[in-house]
Structure formats: structure tokens, C-alpha cells
N, CA, C and O atoms as CSV, one atom per row, in Angstrom:
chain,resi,resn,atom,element,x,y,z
A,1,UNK,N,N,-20.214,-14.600,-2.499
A,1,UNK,CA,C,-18.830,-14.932,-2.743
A,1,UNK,C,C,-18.777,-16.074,-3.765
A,1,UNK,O,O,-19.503,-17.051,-3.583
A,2,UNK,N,N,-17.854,-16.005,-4.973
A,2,UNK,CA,C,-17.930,-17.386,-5.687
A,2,UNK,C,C,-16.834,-18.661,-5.023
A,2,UNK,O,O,-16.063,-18.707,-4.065
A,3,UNK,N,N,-17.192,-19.482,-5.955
A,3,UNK,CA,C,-17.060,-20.822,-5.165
A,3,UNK,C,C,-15.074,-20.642,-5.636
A,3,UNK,O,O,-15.150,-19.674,-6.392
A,4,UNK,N,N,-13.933,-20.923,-5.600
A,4,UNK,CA,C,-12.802,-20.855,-5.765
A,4,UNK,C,C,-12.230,-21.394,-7.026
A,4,UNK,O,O,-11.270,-20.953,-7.657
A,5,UNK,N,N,-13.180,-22.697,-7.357
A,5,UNK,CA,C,-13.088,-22.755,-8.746
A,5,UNK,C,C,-13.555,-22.216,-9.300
A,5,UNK,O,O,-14.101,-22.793,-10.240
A,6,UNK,N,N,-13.724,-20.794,-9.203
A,6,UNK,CA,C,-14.738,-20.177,-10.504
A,6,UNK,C,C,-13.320,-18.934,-10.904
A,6,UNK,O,O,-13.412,-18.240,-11.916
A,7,UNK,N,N,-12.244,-18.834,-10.076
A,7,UNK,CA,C,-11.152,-18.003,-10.005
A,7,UNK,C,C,-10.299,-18.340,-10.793
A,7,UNK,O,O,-9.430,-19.050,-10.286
A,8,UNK,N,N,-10.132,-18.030,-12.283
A,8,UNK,CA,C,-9.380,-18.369,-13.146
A,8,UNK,C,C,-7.684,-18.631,-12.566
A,8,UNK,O,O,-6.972,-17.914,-11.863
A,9,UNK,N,N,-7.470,-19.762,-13.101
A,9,UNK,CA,C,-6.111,-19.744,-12.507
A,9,UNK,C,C,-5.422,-20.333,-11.263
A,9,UNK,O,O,-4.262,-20.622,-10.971
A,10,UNK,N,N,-7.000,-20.408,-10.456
A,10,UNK,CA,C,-6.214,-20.505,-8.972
A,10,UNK,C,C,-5.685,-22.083,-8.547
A,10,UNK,O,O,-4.863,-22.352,-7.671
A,11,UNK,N,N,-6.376,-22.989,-9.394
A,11,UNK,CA,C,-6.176,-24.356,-9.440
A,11,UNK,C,C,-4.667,-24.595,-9.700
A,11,UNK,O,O,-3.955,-25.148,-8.862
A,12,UNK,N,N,-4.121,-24.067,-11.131
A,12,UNK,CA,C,-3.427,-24.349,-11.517
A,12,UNK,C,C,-1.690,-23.839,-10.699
A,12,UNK,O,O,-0.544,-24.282,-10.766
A,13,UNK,N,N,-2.330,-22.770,-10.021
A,13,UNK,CA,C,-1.126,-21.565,-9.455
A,13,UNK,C,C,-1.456,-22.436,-8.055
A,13,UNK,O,O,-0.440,-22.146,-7.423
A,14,UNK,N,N,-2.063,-23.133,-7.353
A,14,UNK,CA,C,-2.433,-23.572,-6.054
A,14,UNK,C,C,-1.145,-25.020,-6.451
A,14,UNK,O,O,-0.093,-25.161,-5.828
A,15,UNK,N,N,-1.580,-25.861,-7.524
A,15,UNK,CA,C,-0.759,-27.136,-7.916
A,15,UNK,C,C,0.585,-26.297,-7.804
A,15,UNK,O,O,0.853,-26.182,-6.608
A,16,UNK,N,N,1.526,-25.670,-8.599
A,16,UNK,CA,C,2.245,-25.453,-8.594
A,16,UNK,C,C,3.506,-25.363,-6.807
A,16,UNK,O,O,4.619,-25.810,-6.531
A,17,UNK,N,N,2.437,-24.518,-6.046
A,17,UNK,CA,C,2.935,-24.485,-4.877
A,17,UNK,C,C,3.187,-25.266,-3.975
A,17,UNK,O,O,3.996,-25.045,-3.074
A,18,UNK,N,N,2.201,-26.758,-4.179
A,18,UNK,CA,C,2.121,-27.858,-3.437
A,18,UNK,C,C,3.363,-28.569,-4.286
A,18,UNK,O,O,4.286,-28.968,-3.576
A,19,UNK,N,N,3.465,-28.724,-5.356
A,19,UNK,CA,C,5.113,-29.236,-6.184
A,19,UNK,C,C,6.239,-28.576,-5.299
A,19,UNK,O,O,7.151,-29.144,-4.699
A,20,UNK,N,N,5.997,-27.470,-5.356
A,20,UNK,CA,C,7.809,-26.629,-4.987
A,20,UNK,C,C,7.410,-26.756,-3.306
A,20,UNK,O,O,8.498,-26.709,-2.731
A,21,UNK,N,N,6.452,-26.879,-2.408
A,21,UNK,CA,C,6.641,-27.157,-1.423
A,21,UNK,C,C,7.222,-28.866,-0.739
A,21,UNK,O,O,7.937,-29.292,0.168
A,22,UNK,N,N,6.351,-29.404,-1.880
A,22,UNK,CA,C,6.726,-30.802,-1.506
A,22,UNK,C,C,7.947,-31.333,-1.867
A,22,UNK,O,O,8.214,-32.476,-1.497
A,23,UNK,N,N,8.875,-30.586,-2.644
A,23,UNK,CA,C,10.080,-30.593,-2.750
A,23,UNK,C,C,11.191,-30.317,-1.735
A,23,UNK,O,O,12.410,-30.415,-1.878
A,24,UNK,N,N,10.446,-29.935,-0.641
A,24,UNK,CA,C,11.168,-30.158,0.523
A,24,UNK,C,C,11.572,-30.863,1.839
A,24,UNK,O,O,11.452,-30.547,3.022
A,25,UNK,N,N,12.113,-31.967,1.180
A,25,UNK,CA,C,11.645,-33.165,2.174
A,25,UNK,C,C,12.680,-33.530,2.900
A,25,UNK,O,O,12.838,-34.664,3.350
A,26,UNK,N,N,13.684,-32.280,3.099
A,26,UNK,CA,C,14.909,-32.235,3.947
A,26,UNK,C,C,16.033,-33.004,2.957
A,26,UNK,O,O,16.928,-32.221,2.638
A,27,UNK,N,N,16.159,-34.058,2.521
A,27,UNK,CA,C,16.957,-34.700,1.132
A,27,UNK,C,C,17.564,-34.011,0.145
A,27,UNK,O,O,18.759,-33.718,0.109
A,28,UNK,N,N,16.659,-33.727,-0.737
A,28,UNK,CA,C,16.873,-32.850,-1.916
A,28,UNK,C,C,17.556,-31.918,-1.608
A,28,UNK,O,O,18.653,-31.877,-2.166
A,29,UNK,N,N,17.268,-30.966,-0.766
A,29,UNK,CA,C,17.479,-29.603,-1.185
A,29,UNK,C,C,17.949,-29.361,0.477
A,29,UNK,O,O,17.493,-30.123,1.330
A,30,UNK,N,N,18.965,-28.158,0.890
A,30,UNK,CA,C,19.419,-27.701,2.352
A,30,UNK,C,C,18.013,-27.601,3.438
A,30,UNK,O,O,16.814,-27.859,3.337
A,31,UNK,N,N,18.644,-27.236,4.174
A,31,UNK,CA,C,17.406,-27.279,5.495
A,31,UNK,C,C,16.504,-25.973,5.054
A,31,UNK,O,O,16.952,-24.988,4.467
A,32,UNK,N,N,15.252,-26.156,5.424
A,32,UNK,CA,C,13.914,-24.980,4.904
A,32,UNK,C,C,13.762,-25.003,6.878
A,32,UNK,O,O,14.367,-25.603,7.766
A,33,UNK,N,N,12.647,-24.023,6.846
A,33,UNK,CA,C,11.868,-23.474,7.957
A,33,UNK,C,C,10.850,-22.635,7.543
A,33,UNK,O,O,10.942,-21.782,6.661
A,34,UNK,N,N,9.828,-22.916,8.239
A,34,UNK,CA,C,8.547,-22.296,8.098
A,34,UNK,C,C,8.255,-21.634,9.391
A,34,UNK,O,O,8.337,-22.342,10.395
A,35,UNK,N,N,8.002,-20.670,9.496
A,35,UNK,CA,C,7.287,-19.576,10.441
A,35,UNK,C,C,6.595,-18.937,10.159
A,35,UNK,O,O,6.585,-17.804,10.639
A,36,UNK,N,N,5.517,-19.404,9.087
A,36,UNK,CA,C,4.156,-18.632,8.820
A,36,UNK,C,C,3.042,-18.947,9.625
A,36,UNK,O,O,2.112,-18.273,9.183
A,37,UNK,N,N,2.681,-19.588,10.529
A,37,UNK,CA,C,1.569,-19.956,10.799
A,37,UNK,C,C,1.378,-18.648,11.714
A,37,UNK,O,O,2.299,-17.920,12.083
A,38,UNK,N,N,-0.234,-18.453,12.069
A,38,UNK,CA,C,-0.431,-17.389,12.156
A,38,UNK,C,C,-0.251,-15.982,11.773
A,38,UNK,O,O,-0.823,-14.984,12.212
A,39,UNK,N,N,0.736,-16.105,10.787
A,39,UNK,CA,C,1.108,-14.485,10.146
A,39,UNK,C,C,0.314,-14.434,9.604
A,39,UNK,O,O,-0.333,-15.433,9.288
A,40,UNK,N,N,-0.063,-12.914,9.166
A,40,UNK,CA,C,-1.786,-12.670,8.122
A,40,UNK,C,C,-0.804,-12.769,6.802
A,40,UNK,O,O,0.421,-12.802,6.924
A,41,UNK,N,N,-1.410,-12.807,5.648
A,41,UNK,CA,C,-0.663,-12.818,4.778
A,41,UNK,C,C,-0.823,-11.174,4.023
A,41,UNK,O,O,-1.922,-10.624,3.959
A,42,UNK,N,N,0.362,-10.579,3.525
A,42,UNK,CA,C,0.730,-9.250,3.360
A,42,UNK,C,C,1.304,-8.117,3.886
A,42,UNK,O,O,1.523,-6.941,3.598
A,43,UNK,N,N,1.570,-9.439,5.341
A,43,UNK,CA,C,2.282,-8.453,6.180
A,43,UNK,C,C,3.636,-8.199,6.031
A,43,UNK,O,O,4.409,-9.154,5.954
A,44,UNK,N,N,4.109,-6.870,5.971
A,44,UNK,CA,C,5.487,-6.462,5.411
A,44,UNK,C,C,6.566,-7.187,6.195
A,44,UNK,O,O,6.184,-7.971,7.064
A,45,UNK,N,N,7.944,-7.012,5.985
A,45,UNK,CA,C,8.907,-7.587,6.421
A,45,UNK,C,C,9.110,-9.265,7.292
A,45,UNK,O,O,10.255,-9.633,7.555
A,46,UNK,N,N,8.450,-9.754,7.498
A,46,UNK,CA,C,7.930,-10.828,7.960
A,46,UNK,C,C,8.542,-11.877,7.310
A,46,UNK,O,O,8.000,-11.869,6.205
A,47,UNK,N,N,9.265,-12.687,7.325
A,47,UNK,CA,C,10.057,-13.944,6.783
A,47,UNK,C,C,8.755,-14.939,7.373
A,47,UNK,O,O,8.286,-14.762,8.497
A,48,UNK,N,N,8.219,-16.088,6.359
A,48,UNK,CA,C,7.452,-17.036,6.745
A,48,UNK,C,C,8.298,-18.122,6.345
A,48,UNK,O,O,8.149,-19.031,7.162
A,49,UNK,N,N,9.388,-18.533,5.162
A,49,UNK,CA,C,9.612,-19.530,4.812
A,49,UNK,C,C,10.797,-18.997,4.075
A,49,UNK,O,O,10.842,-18.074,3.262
A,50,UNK,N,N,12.224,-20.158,4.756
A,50,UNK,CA,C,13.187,-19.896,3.874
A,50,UNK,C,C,14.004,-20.909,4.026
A,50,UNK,O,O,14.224,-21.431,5.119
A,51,UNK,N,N,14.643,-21.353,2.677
A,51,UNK,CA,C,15.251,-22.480,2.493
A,51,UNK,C,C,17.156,-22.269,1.702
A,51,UNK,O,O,17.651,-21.150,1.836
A,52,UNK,N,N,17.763,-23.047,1.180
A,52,UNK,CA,C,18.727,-22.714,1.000
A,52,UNK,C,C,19.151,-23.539,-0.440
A,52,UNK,O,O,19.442,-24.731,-0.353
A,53,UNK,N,N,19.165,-23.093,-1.300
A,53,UNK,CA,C,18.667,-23.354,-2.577
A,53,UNK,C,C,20.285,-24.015,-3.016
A,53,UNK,O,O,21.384,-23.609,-2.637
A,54,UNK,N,N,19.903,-25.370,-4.109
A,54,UNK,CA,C,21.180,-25.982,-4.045
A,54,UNK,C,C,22.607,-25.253,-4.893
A,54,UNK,O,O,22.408,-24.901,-6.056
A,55,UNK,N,N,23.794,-25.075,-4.389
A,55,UNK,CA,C,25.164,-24.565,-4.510
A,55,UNK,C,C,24.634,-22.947,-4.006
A,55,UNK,O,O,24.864,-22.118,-4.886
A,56,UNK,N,N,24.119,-22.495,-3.028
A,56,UNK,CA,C,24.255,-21.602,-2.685
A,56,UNK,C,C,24.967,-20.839,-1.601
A,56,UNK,O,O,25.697,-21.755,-1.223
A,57,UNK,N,N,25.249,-19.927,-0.909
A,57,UNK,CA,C,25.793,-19.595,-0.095
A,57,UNK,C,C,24.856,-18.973,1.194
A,57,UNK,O,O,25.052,-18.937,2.408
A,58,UNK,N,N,23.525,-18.410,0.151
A,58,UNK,CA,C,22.542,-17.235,1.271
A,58,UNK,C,C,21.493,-18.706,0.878
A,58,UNK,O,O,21.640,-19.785,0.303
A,59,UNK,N,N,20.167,-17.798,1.739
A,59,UNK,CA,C,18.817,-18.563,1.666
A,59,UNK,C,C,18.355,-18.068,0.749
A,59,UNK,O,O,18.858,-17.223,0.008
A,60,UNK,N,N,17.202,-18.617,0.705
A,60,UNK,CA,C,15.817,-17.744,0.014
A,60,UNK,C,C,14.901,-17.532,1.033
A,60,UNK,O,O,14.669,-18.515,1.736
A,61,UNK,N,N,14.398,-16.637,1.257
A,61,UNK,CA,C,13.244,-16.063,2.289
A,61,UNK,C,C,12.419,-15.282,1.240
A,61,UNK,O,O,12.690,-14.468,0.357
A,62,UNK,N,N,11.013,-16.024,1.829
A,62,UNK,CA,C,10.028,-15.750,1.739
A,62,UNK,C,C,9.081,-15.110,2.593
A,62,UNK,O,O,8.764,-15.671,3.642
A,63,UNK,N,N,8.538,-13.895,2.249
A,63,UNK,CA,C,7.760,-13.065,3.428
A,63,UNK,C,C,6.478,-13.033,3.043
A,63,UNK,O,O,6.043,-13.578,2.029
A,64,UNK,N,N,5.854,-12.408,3.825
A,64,UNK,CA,C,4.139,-12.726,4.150
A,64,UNK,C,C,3.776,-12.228,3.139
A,64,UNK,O,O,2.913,-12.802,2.475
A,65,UNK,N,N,4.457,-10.712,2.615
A,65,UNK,CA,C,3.953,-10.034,1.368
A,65,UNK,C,C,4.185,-10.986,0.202
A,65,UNK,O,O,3.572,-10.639,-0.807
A,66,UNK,N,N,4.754,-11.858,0.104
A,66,UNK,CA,C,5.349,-12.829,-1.052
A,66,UNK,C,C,6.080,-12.342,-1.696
A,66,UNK,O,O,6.100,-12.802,-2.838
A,67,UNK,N,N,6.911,-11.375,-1.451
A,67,UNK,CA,C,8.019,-11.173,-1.910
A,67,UNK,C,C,9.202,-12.128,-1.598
A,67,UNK,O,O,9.184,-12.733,-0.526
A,68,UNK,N,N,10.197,-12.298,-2.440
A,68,UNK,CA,C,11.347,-13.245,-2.173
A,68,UNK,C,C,12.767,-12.436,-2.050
A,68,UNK,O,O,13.046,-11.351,-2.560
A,69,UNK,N,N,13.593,-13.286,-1.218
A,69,UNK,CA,C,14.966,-11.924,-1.096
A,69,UNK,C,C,15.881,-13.484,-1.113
A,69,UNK,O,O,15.601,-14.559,-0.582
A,70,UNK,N,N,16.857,-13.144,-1.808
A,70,UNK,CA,C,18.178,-14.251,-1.038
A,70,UNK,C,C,18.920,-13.138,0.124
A,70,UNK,O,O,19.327,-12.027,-0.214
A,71,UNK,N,N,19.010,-13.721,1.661
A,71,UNK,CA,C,19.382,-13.501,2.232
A,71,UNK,C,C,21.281,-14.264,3.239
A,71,UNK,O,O,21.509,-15.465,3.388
A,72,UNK,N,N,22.065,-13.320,3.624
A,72,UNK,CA,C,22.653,-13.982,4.080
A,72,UNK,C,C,22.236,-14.964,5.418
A,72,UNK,O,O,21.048,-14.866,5.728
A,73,UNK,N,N,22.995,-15.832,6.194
A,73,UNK,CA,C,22.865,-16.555,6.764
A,73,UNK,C,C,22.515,-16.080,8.209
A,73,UNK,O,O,21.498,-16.438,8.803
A,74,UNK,N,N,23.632,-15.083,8.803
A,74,UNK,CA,C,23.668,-14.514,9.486
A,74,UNK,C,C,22.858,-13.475,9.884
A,74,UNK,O,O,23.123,-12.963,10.972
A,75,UNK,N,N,21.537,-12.867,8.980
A,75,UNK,CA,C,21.055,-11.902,8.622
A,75,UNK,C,C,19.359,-13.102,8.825
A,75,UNK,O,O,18.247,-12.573,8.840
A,76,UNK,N,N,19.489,-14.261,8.923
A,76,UNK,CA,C,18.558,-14.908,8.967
A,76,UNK,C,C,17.464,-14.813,10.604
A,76,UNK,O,O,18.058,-14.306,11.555
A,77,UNK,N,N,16.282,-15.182,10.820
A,77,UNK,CA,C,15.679,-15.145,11.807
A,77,UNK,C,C,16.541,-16.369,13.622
A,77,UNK,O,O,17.052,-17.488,13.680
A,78,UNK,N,N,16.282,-15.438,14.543
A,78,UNK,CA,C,16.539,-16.995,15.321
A,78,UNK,C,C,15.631,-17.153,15.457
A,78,UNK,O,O,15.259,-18.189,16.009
């Protein structure tokens, strides 16, 4: 197996995610939630992380597959 820095890209695409995550520090931006832990990642329909992006009305949800949806509110996980 190679070592992770040898994966073009992955440094730079890894930084990126730790920025837009750490941008959530309840302040900035509407309330987020995370419910990924333990999900495998790629698993279909699965909401792990969704936040509510500023002047919006829906969220953003994020699923295991990494696909992104704006969702309504009501339509959200309990």
C-alpha cells in the first residue's frame, strides 16, 4: 500500500475540508449536525452532515456517498 502522501492531491483536497469544516463554529454560519460517525463511507441515502448555509431557507446535507442536496427543513433527519 503507498504511504498517503504519495496520492496526488490528497493533501491539498484533505486542507480544504478541515477550512470548510472549521468554519463551523456555531457563530458564523446556522446550526450544522453531524451523524457520520460510524457510517461506512458510500453508503447511499444516508445524511452524515448538514448545515444551513447563510440567507437560506433549506439545509445542505451531506451523505455518506458525498453527494450534496439542499434539503427542506422538515424533510430533515430527527
Amino acid at each position: 500500500m503507498a504511504p498517503l502522501s504519495c496520492i496526488p492531491g490528497l493533501a491539498l483536497t484533505s486542507q480544504k475540508y478541515v477550512v470548510f469544516l472549521a468554519s463551523f463554529d456555531g457563530r458564523s454560519r446556522g446550526p450544522w449536525h453531524y451523524r457520520g460517525q460510524g457510517v461506512k463511507l458510500g453508503t447511499p441515502d444516508t445524511p452524515i452532515f448538514w448545515y444551513q448555509p447563510p440567507g437560506s431557507t433549506t439545509r445542505r446535507v451531506i451523505y455518506a456517498d458525498l453527494s450534496v442536496y439542499a434539503v427542506a427543513p422538515e424533510d430533515l433527519p430527527k
